[in-house]
N, C-alpha and C positions, 0 to 999 in steps of 0.2 A: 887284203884281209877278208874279204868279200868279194864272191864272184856272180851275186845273185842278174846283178843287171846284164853281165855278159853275157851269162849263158842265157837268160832269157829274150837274146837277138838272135841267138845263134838258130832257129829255125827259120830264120828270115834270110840269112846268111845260108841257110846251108841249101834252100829253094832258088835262090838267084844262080848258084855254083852250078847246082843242077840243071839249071835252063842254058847252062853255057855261059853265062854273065861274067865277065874279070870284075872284082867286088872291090869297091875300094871305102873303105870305114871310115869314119870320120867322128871326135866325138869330146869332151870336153870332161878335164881330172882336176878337182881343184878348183882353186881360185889366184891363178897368179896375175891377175891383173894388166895382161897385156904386157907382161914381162917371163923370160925363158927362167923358168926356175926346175930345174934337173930333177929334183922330187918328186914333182907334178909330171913327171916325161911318160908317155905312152908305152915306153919301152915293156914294162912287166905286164902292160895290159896286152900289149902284141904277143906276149910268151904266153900267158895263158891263153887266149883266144887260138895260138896254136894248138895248146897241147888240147883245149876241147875240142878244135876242128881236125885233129891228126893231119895237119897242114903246115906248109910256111906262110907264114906271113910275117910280111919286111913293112916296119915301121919308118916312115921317110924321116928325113931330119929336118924337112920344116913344113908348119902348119899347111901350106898353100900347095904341098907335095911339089919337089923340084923335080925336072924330067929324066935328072940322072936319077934320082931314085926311083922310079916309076919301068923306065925304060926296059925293054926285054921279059914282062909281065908273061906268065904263064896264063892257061887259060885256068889251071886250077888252085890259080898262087891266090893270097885276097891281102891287099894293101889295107895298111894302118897309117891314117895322117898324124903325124904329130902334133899332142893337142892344141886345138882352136885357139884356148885361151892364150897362145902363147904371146897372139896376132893381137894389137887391141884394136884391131879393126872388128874382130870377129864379135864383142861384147857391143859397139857403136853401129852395128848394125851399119857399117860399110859396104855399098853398092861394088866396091873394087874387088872387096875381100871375096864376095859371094859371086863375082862374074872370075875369080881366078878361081874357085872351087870348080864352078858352074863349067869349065872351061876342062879339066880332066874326064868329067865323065857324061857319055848319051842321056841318062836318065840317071833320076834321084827318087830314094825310099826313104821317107822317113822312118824309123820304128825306136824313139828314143822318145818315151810318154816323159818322160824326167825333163824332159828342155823345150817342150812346147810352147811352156808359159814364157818363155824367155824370146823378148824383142829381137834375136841376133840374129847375124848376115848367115850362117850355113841353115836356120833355122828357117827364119821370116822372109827370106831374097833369093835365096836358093831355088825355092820352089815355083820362083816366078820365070825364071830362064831356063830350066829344062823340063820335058815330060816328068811329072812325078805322081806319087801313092803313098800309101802307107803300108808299112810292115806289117806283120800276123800280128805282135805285139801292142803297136801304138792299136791295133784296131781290136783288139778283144778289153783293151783299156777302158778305151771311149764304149763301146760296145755296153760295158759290165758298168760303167759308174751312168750311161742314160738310163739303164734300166732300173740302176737307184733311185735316181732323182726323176725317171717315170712311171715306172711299172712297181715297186719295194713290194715283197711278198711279206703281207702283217702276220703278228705285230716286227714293225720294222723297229730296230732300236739303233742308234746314233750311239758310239761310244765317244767321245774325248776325252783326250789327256793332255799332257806336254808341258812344255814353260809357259807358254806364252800365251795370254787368252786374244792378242789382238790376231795372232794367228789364224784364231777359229775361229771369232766369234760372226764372221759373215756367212760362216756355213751352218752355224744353232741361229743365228735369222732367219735362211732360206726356207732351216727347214722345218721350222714352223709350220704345224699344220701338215706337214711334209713326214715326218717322222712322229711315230705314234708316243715311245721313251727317249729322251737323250740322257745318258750318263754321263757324269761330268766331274773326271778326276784329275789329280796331274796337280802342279804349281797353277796352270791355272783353274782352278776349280777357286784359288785362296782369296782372285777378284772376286767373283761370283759369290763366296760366303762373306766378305769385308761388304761387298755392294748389299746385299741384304739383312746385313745389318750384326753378324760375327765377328767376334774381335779374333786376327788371324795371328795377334803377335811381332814378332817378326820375319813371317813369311812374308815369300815375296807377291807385290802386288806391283799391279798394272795400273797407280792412278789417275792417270791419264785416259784411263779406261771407263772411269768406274760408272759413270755417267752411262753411258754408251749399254753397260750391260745392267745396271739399273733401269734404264730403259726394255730392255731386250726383255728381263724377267717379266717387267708387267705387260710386255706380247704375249707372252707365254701362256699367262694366267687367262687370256682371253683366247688362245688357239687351242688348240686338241692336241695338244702336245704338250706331255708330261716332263719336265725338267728334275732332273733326281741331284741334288749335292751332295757331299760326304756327313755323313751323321758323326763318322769319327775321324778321327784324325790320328796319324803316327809321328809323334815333335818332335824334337832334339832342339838340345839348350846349343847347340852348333852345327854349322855344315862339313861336317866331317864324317866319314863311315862308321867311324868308333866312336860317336858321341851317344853319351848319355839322351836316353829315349824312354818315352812312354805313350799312352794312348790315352786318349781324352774325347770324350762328347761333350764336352763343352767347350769354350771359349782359350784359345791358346793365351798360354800366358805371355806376359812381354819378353822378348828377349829370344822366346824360343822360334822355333818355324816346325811348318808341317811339312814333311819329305814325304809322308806317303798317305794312301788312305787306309784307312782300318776296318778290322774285321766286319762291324756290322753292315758299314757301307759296303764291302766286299759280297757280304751276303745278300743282299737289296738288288747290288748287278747281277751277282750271278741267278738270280731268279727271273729276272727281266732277258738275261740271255738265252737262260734253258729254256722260254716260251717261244719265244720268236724265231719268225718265220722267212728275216735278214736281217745281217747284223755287219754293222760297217765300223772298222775300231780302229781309229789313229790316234794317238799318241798314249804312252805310258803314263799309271797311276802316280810312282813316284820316282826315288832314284832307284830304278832298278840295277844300275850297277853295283850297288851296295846290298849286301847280301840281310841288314837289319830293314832296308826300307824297298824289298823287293818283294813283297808277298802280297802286297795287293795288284801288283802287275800281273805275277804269276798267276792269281787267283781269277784274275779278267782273263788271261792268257788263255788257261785250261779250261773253264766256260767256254770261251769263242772255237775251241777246239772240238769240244764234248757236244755243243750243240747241233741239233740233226738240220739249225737256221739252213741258210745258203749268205757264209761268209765270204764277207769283204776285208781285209786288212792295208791298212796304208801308212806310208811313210818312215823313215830309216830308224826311229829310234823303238817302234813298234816291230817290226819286221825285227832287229838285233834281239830285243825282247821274245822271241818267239823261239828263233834260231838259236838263243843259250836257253830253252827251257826244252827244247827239244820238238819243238810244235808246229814248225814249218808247214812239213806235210800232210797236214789235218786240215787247213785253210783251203777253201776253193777256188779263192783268188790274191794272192799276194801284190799287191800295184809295187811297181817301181818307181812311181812319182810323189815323192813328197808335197812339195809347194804346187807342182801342177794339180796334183789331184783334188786340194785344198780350193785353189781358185776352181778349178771345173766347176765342183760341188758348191760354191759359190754361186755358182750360174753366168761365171764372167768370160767372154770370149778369149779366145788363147792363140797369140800372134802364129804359132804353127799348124795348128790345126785351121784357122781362116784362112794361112797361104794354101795349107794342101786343097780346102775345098775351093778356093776360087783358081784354083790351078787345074781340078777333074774336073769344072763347068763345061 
């Protein structure tokens, strides 16, 4: 349905071909948990990566690539493994799994920013047994988010959205003092207004959370860094696309929930975005798949687009977000990494990026 990540390897791919290199892919669809599930198979991913590279390329029929599928390799053919997950060794971070990877090919590139954070054997072990680097990709990644989280060209604004506040809330800690605004919409924005003391109704909340960012607020209030919540809200008496809805700045009533944020909040961010001078925006205001509780997305959207900042965008359901409003190509850097980007920005080490650098020592 989405070809954003392939084709964003394929300059990494298409420099290796170049240098003479037989390429062999390697890469991870899904979640089949260490069992062969045919939905999850690399096969459509091997066809597209053909018809972008105006090439073959032959998908093996098992993870660990067999020698009859490999065998008689052109110098300008480039092998697809069949995915990793298939192996559950590949998830257990198995020494066997990564010395029979390790064992196809001279040298290994990383350029997969999406599977860094992840403990596994072609990721974290891989790079311990052969010469390795990393791709054009993994390294404009790392590149663009140190120079968020060292150099941000003010005023720097921090967007969040999404469901989930436990998600983010390590990266509105970090960046305390770090970021001059953080906006803060999405499902979780609903702990953050429960925690400070709004009644959210029956949105959903994180309370397991709530401690944790009642805490974070009153850092807030003591750092240089502005915390902005939703002044309104967009309810529905149900979580359904066609549910009865309205807008409120006050207190959601029992029963209802908030699916998006509302105009005035909308206006607040986008004044905070048209100023600033970087702007890094992961996760969606509300359900933007629904076309009643999609306008404060869109309204973030086209801000982050319109701004002359130097934007940043992250993670899939932002990036979907963009791609149906037509705004892709207005972003300066699109990341491919969801939950990696998230821990980065965290400040937390990331098992593949440790193996590649104690691999170039």
């Amino acid at each position: 349905m989405d070809d954003t990540r392939i084709r964003a390897t394929v300059p990494t791919i298409r420099a290796l071909l170049s240098a003479g290199a037989r390429v062999i892919c390697c890469s991870h669809l899904g979640r089949p948990k260490g069992s062969r599930v045919p939905a999850l198979s690399m096969v459509p991913v091997g066809q597209c990566l053909a018809t972008i590279l105006e090439r073959r390329v032959r998908v093996t029929s098992e993870p660990n690539g067999s020698p009859a599928d490999l065998e008689g390799m052109e110098a300008d053919e480039v092998a697809l493994l069949e995915n990793l997950r298939f192996d559950p060794r590949e998830e257990a971070n198995d020494p066997s799994f990564a010395e029979e990877l390790a064992s196809l090919a001279d040298a290994f590139v990383c350029d997969s920013f999406g599977a860094v954070h992840r403990a596994h054997a072609s990721v974290a072990l891989v790079p311990k047994l052969l010469p390795s680097a990393a791709g054009f990709l993994l390294t404009k990644e790392v590149e663009v988010l140190t120079r968020i989280m060292e150099e941000p060209k003010r005023p720097f604004v921090l967007v969040l959205g999404g469901a989930k506040v436990s998600d983010k809330l390590g990266v509105v800690r970090n960046f305390l003092d770090k970021a001059d605004h953080i906006l803060i919409g999405g499902a979780m924005a609903n702990t953050f207004l429960a925690a400070s003391g709004r009644g959210v109704g029956g949105s959903r909340v994180e309370s397991d959370r709530m401690e944790e960012v009642r805490d974070t607020l009153r850092q807030a209030e003591s750092s240089s860094t502005e915390i902005i919540l939703p002044d309104d809200l967009v309810v529905a008496e149900s979580f359904e696309q066609d549910a009865t809805h309205k807008t409120l700045n006050s207190e959601v009533p029992e029963g209802w929930m908030a699916l998006d944020v509302g105009p005035a909040t909308t206006a607040r961010f986008r004044e905070r975005i048209r100023d600033a001078g970087m702007v890094l925006w992961n996760g969606p205001m509300g359900v933007f798949e629904w076309p009643k509780f999609a306008a404060g997305t869109r309204e973030v959207a086209e801000a982050v687009a319109a701004t002359s900042a130097y934007t940043v965008v992250g993670g899939g359901d932002s990036a979907a977000a963009l791609a149906s409003f037509g705004l892709t190509d207005r972003i300066d850097h699109l990341s491919t990494g969801g939950g990696a980007s998230l821990e980065f920005l965290e400040g937390r080490s990331l098992p593949g990026l440790t193996a590649l650098e104690e691999a170039t020592r």
